[in-house]
C-alpha positions as CSV (number, residue, x, y, z in Angstrom):
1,X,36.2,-64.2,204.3
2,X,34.6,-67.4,203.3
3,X,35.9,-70.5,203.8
4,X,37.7,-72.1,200.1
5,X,35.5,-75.6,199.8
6,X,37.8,-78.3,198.9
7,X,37.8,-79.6,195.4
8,X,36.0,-83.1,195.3
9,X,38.3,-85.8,195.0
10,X,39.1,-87.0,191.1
11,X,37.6,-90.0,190.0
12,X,40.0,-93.1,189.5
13,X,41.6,-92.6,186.1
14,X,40.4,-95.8,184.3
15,X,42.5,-97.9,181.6
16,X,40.7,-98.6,178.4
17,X,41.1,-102.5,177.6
18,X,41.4,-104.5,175.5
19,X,43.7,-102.7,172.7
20,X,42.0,-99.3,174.3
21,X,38.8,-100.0,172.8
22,X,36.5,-100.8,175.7
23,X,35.9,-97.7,178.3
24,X,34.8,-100.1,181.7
25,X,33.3,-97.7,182.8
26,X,30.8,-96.8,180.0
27,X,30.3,-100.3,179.6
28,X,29.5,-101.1,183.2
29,X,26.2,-99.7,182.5
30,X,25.5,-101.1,179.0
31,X,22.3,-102.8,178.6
32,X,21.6,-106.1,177.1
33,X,21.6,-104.6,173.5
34,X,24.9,-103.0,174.4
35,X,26.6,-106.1,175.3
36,X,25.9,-108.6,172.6
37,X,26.8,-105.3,170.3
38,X,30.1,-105.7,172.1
39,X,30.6,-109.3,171.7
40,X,29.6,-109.5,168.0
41,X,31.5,-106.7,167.6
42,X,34.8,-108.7,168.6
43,X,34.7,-111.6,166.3
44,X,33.7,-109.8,163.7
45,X,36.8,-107.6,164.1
46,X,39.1,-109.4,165.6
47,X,42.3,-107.8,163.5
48,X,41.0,-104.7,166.0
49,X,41.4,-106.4,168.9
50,X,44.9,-107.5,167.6
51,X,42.9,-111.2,167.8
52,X,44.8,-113.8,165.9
53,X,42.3,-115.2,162.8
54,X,42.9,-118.7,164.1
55,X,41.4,-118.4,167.2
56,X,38.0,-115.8,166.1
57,X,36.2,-118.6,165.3
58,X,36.3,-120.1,169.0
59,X,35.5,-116.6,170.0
60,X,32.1,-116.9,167.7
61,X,31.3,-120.5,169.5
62,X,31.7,-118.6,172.6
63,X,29.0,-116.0,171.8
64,X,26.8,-118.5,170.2
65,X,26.6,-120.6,173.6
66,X,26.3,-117.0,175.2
67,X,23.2,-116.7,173.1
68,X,21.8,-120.0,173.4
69,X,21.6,-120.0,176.9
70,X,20.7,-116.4,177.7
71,X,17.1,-115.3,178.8
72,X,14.5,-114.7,177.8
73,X,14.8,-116.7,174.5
74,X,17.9,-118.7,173.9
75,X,17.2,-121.8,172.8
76,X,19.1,-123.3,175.3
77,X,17.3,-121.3,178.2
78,X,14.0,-121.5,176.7
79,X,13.5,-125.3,175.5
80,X,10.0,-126.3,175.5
81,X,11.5,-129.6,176.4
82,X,14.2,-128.7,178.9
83,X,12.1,-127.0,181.5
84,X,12.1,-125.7,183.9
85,X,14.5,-122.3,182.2
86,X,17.9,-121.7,183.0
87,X,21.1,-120.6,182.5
88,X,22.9,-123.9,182.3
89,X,23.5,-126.2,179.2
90,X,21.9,-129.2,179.5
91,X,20.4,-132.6,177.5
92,X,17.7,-135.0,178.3
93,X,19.0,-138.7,180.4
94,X,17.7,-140.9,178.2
95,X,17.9,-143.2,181.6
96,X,15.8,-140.8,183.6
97,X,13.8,-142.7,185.2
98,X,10.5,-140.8,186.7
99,X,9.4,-143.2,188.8
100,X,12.9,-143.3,190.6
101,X,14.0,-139.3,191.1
102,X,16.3,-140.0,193.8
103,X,18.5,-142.1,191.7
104,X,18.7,-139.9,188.3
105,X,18.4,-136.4,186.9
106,X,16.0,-135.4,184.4
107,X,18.7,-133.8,182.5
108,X,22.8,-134.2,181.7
109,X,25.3,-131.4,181.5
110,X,26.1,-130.1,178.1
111,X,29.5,-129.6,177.6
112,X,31.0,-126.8,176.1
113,X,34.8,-127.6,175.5
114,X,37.5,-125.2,175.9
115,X,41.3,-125.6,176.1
116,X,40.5,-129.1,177.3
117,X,38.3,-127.7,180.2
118,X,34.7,-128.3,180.1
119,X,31.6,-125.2,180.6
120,X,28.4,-125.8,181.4
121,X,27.0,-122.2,182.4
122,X,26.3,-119.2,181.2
123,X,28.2,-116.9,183.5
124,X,31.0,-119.0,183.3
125,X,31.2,-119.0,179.2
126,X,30.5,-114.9,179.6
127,X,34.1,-115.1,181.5
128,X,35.8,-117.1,179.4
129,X,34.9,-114.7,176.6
130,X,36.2,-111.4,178.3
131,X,39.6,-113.6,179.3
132,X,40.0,-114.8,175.9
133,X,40.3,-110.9,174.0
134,X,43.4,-109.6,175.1
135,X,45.9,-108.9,178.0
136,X,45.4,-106.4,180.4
137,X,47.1,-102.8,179.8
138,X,51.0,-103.3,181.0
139,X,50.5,-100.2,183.8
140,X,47.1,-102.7,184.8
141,X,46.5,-102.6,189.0
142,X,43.6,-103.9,190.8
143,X,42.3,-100.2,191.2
144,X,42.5,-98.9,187.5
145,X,41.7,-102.0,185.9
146,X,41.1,-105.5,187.4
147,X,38.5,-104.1,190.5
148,X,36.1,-102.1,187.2
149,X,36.7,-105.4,184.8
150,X,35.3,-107.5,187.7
151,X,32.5,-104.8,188.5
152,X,31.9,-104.8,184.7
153,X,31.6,-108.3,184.4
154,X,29.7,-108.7,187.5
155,X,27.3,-105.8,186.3
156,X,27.0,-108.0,183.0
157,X,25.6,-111.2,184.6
158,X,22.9,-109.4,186.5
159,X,22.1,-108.0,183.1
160,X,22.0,-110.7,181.2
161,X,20.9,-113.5,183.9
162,X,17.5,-114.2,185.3
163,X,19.4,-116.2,188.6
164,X,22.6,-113.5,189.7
165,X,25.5,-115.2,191.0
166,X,26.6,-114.0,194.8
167,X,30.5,-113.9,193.9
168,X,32.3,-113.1,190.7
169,X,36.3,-113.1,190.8
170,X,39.7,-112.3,188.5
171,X,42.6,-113.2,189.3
172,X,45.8,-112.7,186.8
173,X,49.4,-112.8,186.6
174,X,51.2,-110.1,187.9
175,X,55.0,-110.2,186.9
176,X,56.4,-112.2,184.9
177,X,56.9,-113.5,180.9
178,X,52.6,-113.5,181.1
179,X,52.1,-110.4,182.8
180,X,48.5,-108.9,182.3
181,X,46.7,-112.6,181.6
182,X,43.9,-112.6,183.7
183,X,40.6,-114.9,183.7
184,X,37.2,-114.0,185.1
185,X,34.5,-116.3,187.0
186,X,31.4,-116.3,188.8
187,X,30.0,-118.1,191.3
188,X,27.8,-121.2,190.6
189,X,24.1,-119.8,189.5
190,X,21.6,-120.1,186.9
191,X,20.1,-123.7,187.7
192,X,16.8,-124.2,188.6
193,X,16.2,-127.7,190.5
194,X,12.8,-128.8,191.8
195,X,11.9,-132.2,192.9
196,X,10.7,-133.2,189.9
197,X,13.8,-133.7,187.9
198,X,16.0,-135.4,190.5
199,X,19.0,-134.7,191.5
200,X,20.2,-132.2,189.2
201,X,21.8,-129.5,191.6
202,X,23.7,-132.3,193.3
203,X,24.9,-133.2,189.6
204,X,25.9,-129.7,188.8
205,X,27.8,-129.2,191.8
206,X,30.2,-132.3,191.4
207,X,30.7,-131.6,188.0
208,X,32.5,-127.7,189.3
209,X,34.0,-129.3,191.9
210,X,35.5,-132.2,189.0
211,X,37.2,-129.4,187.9
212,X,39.5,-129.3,191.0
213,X,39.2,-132.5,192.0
214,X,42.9,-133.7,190.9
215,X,46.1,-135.9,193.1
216,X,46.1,-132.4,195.7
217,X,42.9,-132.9,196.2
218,X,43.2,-136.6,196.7
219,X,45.9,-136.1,199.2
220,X,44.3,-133.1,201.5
221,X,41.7,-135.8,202.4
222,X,38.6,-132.7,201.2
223,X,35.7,-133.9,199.2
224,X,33.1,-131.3,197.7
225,X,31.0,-131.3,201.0
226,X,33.6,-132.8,203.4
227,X,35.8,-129.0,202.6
228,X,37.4,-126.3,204.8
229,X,34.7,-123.9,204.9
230,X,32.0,-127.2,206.1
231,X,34.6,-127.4,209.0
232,X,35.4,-124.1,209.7
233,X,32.3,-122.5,209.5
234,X,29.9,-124.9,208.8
235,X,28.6,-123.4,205.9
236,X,27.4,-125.1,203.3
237,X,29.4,-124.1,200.2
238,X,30.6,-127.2,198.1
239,X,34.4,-127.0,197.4
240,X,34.7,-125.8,193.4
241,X,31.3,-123.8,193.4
242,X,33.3,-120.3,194.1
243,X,33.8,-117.4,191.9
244,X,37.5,-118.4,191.8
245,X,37.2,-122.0,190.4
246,X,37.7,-121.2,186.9
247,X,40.3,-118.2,187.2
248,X,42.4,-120.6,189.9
249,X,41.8,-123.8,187.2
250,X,43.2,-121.7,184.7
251,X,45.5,-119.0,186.0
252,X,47.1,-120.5,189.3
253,X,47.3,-123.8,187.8
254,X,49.0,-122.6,184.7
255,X,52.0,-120.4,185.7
256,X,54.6,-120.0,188.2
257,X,51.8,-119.6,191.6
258,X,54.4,-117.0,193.1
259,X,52.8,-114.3,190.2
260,X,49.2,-114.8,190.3
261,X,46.9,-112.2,192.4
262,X,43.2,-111.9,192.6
263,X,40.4,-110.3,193.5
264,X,36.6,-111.4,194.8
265,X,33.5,-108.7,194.6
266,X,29.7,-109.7,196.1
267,X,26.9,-108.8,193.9
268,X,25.9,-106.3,196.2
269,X,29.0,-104.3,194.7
270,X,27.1,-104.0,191.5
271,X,23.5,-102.9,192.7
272,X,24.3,-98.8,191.6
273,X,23.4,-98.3,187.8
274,X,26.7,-96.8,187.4
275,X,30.3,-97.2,188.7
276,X,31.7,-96.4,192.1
277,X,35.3,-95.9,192.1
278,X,36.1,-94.4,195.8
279,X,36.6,-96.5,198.7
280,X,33.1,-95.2,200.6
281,X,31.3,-96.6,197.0
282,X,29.1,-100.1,196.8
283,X,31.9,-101.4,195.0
284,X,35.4,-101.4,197.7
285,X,32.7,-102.2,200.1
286,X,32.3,-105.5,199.0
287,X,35.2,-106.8,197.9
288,X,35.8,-109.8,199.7
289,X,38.8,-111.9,201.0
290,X,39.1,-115.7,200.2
291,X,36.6,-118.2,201.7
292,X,38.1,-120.9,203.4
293,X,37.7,-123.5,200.2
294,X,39.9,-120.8,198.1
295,X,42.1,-120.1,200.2
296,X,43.1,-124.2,200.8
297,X,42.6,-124.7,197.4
298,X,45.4,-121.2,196.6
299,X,47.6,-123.4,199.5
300,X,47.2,-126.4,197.3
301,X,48.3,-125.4,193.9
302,X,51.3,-123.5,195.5
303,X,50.1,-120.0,195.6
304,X,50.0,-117.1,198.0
305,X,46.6,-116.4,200.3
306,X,48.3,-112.8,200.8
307,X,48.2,-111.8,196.8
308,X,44.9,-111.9,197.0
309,X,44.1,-109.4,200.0
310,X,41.2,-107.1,198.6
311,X,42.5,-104.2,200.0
312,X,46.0,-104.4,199.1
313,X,45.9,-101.7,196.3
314,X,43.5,-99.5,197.6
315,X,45.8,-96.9,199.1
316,X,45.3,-93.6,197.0
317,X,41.6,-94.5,195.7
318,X,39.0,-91.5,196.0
319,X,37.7,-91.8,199.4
């Protein structure tokens, strides 16, 4: 008799998000078309999303920045008089001075204001718009929902981006009165620097790591180069330019630190036109743990290095 094959594994039973509308796993693969159809889609039915009318109109801003600084011809990208391109908002210096590069930047940071926390970048904006719809589903884990919305997200950037950030992170609260708030971020990416402008990565990177920079900070004795992974490792990742800046700033910070968990996924992850849900896939193969500037800065605003384990929910996946 010949021998029964075994039935392939079933494929991770998905939630639907935000109020069961979006299928991550269709969307994963939408192209840049898709996406926008998506976010226009949202603010301009927000009573759909169970959005209240007061805050659609922030969404909208959101999109328009989205726009504005996407390639190949936002405005904000594409400025005949902001080159080189990029992804990040920016003005002229009036007080550039040319002959003097060392001293200032070409350009200034444009601010994009949110909840009193400033946005510069196109990924980062793009996160803030997914975190801003809706909870997660109340039966949300990091296999059927948070690990695809990161993937998803992640797969959006590289779509949408000319520069793709390495890291891209959520982290969200997992008990509690705000159970299912989450918040999405990316890596710092999309600037373009050359000589000629001055210092404007340097400028970029202190204003990310502003964001953290508060009386904890003071008090470990860390400075944006002067940071655990520098001494650890000696690798050259300024404190505040993670994936998990923006999540951290606004999740961690916010709530009681005992609740929040989180999860970090390399680009790599996101290379396969279409979603890998068992363990053996692109996707559980790079998930990452905490560098050593998250994990101080999780210590430092009281929460727990073990909720955010990559692994921790992946018992029972497809293999």
């Amino acid at each position: 008799m010949a021998a029964t094959l075994a039935a392939p594994p079933s494929p991770e039973n998905i939630l639907r998000s935000f109020n069961e509308i979006l299928d991550l796993r269709k969307a994963y693969a939408w192209d840049y078309d898709q996406i926008f159809n998506f976010l226009n889609h949202v603010t301009a039915n927000g009573y759909m999303y169970d959005i209240p009318d007061d805050r659609v109109q922030d969404l909208r801003h959101m999109v328009n920045e989205i726009q504005m600084l996407c390639p190949p011809h936002g405005t904000m990208f594409a400025s005949p008089d902001l080159k080189p391109n990029q992804t990040i908002a920016r003005t002229l210096n009036p007080e550039w001075d040319p002959a003097n590069l060392s001293r200032s930047s070409k350009y200034l940071l444009r601010e994009f204001i949110h909840d009193r926390i400033p946005f510069w970048g196109l990924f980062d904006i793009l996160g803030l718009f997914l975190s801003s719809i809706g909870l997660a589903p109340s039966s949300a884990a990091t296999r059927n929902f948070y690990l695809p919305l990161t993937a998803m997200y992640a797969k959006w950037c590289t779509t949408l981006g000319n520069l793709k950030p390495t890291m891209f992170n959520c982290t969200w609260i997992a008990t509690g009165q705000d159970r299912g708030r989450f918040f999405l971020g990316a890596s710092l990416k999309g600037y373009s620097a050359p000589l000629t402008i001055g210092p404007w990565a340097s400028m970029e990177k202190a204003a990310w790591f502003s964001l953290i920079d508060d009386e904890a900070m003071a008090m470990s004795g860390y400075t944006m180069n002067d940071c655990p992974e520098m001494r650890l490792t000696g690798n050259r990742v300024a404190f505040g330019n993670c994936a998990e800046t923006y999540p951290l700033l606004h999740i961690l910070k916010r709530t009681d630190p005992a609740t929040v968990h989180g999860i970090a996924l390399h680009v790599r992850g996101v290379i396969p036109p279409a979603y890998e849900d068992n363990l053996s896939g692109e996707i559980w193969t790079n998930v990452r743990r905490l560098c050593a500037n998250c994990e101080e800065l999780v210590r430092m605003w009281g929460g727990h290095v073990a909720n955010f384990e990559p692994f921790a929910d992946a018992i029972g996946a497809p293999p």
